[in-house]
C-alpha positions as a Markdown table, in Angstrom:
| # | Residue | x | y | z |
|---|---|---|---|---|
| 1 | Unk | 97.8 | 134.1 | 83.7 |
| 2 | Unk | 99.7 | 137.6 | 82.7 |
| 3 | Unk | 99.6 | 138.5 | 79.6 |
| 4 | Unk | 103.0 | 139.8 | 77.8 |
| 5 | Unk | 102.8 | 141.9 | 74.9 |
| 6 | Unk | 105.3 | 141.6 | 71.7 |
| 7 | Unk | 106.1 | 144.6 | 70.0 |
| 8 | Unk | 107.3 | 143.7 | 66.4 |
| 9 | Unk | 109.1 | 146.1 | 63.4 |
| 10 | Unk | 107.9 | 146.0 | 60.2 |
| 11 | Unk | 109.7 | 142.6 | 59.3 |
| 12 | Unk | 107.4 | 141.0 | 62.4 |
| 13 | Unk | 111.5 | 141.0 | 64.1 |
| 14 | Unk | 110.3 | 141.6 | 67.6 |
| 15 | Unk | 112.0 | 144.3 | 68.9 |
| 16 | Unk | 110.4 | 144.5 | 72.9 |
| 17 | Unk | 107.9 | 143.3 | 75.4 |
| 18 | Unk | 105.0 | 144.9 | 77.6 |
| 19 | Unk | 105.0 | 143.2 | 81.0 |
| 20 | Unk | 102.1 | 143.5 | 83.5 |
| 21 | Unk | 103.4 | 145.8 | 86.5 |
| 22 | Unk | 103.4 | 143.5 | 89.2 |
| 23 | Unk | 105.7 | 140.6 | 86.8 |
| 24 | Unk | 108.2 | 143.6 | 86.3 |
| 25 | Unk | 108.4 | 144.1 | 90.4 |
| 26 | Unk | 108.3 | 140.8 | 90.8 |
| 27 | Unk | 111.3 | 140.5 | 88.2 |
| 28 | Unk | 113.1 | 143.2 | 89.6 |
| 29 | Unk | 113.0 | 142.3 | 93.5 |
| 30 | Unk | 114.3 | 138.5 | 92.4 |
| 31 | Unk | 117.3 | 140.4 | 90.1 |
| 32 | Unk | 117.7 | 142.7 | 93.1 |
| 33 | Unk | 117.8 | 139.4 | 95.6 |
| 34 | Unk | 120.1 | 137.5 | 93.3 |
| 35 | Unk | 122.3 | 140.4 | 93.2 |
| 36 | Unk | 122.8 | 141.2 | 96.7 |
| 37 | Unk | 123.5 | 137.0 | 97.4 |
| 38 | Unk | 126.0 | 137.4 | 95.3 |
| 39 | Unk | 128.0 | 138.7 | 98.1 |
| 40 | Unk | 128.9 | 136.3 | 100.8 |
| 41 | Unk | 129.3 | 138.4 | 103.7 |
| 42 | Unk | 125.6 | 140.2 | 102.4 |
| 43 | Unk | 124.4 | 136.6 | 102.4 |
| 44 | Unk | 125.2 | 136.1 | 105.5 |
| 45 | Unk | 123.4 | 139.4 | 106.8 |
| 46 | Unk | 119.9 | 138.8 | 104.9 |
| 47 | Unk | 119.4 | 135.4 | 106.3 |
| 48 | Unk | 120.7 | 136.3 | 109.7 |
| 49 | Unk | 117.9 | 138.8 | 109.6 |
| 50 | Unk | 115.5 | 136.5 | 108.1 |
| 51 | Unk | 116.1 | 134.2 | 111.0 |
| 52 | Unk | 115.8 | 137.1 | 113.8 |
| 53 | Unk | 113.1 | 136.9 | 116.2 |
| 54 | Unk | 113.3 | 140.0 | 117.8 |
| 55 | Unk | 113.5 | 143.8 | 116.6 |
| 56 | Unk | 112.4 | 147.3 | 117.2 |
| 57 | Unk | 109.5 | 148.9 | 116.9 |
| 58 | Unk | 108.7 | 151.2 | 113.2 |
| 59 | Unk | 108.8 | 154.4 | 115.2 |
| 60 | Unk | 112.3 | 153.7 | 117.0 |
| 61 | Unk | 113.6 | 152.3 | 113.9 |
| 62 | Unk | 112.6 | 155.8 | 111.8 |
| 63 | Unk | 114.1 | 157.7 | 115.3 |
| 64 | Unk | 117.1 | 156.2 | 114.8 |
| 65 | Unk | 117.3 | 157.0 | 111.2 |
| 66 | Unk | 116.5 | 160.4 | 111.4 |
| 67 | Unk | 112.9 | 159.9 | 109.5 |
């Protein structure tokens, strides 16, 4: 279980939280996800490359890019 962290004022108001680093990127990456199926046409796009069964190699991909 990950532990969370309370950080409380004087008054015991609590004023933030420490997350474990892998609950933030796990937290960000589903914010990030939600935010890009907002779109439909970008919807559209992720799942048709979820559902693709062929690609390029890394190495051609970065050539392509420039990397």
């Amino acid at each position: 279980m990950r532990q969370i962290q309370y950080i409380s004022d004087e008054k015991n108001n609590i004023t933030g939280v420490i997350v474990p680093i892998d609950l933030w990127r796990e937290i960000q990456s589903e914010k990030a996800t939600a935010y890009l199926l907002k779109s439909k046409k970008m919807k559209t796009r992720l799942l048709e490359a979820k559902n693709r069964k062929e690609g390029i190699p890394f190495d051609k991909a970065c050539e392509k890019l420039g990397v």
